[in-house]
N, C-alpha and C positions, 0 to 999 in steps of 0.2 A: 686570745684577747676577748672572746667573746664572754666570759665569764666576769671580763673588769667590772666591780662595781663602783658609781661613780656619786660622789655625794657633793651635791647643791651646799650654798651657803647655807640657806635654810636648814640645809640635814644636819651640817655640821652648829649650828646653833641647837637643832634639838636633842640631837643625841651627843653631845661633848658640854655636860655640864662643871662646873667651875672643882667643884671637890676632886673627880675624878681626873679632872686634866691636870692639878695640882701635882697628885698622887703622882700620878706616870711623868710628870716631867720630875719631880724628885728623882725619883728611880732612875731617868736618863741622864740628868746630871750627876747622880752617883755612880752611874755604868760608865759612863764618858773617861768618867777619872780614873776609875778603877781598873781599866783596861789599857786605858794610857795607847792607846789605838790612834796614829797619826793622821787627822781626819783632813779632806782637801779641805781649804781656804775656800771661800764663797769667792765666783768669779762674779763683777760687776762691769757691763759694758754699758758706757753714756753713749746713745746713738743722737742724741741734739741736748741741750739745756733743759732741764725737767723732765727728760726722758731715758730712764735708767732700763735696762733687760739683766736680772741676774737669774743665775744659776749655783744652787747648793750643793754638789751630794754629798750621802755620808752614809755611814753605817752604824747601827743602834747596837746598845750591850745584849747580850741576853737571846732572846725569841722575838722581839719585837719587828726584826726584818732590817732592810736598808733601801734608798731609795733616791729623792731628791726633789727640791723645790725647785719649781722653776715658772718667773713670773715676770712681769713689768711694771713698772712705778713710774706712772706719769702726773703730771702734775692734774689737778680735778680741777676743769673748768670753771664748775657750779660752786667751790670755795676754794677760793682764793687764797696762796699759803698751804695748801694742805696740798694732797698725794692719794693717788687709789694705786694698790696692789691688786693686780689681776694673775690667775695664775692657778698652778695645782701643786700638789702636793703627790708624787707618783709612789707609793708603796710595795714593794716587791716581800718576798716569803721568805726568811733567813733557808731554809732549809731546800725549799724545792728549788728557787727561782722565778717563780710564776708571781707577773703582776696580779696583787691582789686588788689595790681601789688607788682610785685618785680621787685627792679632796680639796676643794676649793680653799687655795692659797689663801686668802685677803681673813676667810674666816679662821681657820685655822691659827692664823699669825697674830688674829685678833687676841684670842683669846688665850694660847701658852705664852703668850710673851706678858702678859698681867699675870699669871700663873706662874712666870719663872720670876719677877720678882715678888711673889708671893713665896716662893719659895722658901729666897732670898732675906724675906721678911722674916719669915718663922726661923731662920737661922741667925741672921743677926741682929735684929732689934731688941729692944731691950723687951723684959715681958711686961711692964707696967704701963708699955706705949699706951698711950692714950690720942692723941692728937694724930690726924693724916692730913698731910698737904697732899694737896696734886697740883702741878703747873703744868697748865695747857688744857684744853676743854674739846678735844679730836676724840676721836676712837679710842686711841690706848688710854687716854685720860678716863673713859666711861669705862672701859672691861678693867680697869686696875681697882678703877671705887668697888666695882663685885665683888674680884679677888681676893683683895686683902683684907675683907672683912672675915672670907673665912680663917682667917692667922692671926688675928689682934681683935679685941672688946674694944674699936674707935668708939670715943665719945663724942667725936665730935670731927668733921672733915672740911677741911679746909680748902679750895680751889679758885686759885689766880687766873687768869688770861690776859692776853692782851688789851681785847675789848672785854671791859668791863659790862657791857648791857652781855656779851656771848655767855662770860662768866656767869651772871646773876642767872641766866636763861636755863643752863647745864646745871645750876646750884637746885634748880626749882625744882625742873625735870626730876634728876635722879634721886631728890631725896622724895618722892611722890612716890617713885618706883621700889626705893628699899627701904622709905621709912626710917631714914637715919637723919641725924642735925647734919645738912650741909650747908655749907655757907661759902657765898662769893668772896673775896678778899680784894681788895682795889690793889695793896699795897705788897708785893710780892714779901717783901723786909718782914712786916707783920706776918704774913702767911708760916713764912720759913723760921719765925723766931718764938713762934707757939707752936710748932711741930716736936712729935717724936718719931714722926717716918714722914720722908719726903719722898714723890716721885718725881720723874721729871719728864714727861711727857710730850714736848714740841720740840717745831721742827727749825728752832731758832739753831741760827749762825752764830751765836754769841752770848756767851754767859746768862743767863737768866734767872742762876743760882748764885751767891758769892757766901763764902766759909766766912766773912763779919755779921752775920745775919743766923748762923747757926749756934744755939746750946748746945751744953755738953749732954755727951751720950745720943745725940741722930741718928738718927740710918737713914741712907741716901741712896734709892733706888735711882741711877743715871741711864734714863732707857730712849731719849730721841734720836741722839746719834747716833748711828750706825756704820758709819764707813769714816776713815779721814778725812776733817775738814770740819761739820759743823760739831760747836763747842756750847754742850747748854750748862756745862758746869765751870766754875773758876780754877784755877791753877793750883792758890791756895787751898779749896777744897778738897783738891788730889792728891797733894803734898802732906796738909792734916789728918789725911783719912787711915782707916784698916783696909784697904784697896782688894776687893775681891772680884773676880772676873770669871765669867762662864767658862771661859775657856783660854787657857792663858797664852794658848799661841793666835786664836783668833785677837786678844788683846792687844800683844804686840806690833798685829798687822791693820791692825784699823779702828783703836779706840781712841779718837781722836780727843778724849781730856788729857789721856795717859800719856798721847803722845806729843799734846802738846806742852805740857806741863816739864818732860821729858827732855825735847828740843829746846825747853829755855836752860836746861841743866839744871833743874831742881831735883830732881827724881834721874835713878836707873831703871835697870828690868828685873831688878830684885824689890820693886816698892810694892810688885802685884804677889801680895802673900800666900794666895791660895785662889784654885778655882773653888767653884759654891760646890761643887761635887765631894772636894775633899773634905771639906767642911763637912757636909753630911755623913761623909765615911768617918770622923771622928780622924782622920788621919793630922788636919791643922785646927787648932781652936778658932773659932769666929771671932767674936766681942772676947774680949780678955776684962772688960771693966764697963763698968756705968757710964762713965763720963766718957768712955770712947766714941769718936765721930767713924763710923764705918758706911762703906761704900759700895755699892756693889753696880759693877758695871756690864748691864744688859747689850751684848751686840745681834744677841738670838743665833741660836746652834741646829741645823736642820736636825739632829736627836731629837728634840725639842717637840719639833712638826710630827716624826716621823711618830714618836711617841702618841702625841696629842692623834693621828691618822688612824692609828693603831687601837685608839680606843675610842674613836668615831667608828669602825669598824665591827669591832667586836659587839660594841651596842649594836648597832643597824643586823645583824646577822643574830644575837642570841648565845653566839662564841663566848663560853666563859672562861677562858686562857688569858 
């Protein structure tokens, strides 16, 4: 153990830039599929109300290694509604065995999960997207406006919240910082109905997207839920969609639009067409048409991590494998 190298949040924001983590999480979603490797289900244990301890593991396609996220989500005192991930990211050597680094959870998850529906993006949207909404103004809402600029020419980015002064706040910020037209929206309706990519970014219990509000041809990045239970997209939406999912057995077990939509009997477990893996592998087509409403629903797959780890790694050392 004495050799673990260990990388700070900091590290991992200097050396895991946006292009690169893009890159490697493609390739882990293509490896994921391609191997068809039965990966454990993430365990979640509630030890009080707002206070979650999960555990990932898994094992990556290729050289990349295997390993495991393991972290806490408690509710952030200092704002209210939101959530801090504490936690690492443990990397072990496909080959030897030997831990090679662990790297701070909270950033690492920051940042491949805008990454995986950047992916997501470059695979299903349409190519003349012009228009990004984001709903919600947190963390994922800030690394997704990065993200997806490298996979689409936005002319223009749109972002809702709850509170409108948070919104206007986040509008100002980030367009200072990248130099893009972004703009607050009061009216979520409006936000969603001049979009050609939607994310969905919060930590709402309850619809905060509805399919009356969307044109033809969207793409709906569905990234706040994570487990059974909170639902930020509508039923309708799920039912209208090209339904793609990171991972279709993790979908099954805890995507809580899929499953809700599912449990009213509108949908089976043939409505989830493809993971985004296969889509990449050319093995199922993504968008089949313009006007199609396509979906892709982010639960985040510790590949994902172990990947994004893997090439925090290889920067901090000089490793060009």
């Amino acid at each position: 153990m004495a050799s673990l190298a260990t990388y700070s949040a900091e590290d991992v924001r200097h050396w895991l830039g946006y292009p690169d983590c893009i890159t490697a999480v493609a390739a882990a979603m293509a490896g994921l599929s391609a191997e068809g490797r039965e990966q454990p289900l993430r365990s979640i244990t509630t030890l009080e109300p707002g206070k979650l301890f999960a555990l990932m593991p898994g094992v990556a396609a290729g050289d990349t290694g295997f390993g495991a996220k393991v972290l806490s989500v408690f509710d952030d005192p200092q704002r209210p509604g939101r959530s801090m991930h504490r936690g690492g990211v443990l990397l072990f050597d496909r080959h030897t065995g030997a831990a090679l680094c662990v790297a701070d959870a909270h950033e690492i998850t920051r940042i491949r999960t805008a990454c995986a529906s950047a992916v997501a993006t470059a695979a299903l949207a349409r190519d003349d997207a012009r228009v990004l909404a984001i709903f919600g103004t947190g963390t994922q809402a800030e690394s997704h406006v990065h993200a997806l600029r490298h996979v689409r020419t936005f002319e223009r980015i749109l972002v809702w919240g709850r509170s409108a002064d948070t919104a206007r706040a986040f509008a100002a910020r980030l367009g200072a910082e990248t130099g893009a037209d972004i703009r607050a929206v009061q009216d979520p309706a409006e936000a969603a109905g001049q979009a050609d990519v939607i994310c969905t970014t919060t930590g709402s219990a309850t619809p905060v997207l509805r399919h009356a509000w969307l044109k033809p041809g969207t793409h709906v990045n569905a990234v706040g839920s994570s487990f059974p239970g909170p639902v930020e997209v509508d039923a309708a939406t799920v039912v209208a969609s090209r339904f793609i999912a990171d991972s279709r057995r993790s979908a099954l077990a805890a995507a809580a639009e899929f499953l809700h939509a599912r449990a009213a009997g509108l949908i089976d477990d043939s409505h989830i067409v493809a993971e985004i893996g296969e889509v990449l592998l050319g093995r199922v087509p993504g968008r089949t048409d313009t006007t199609q409403l396509t979906l892709y629903k982010s639960l985040g797959h510790v590949v994902q991590d172990l990947a994004a780890t893997a090439c925090v790694h290889r920067r901090a050392t000089g490793d060009p494998a």
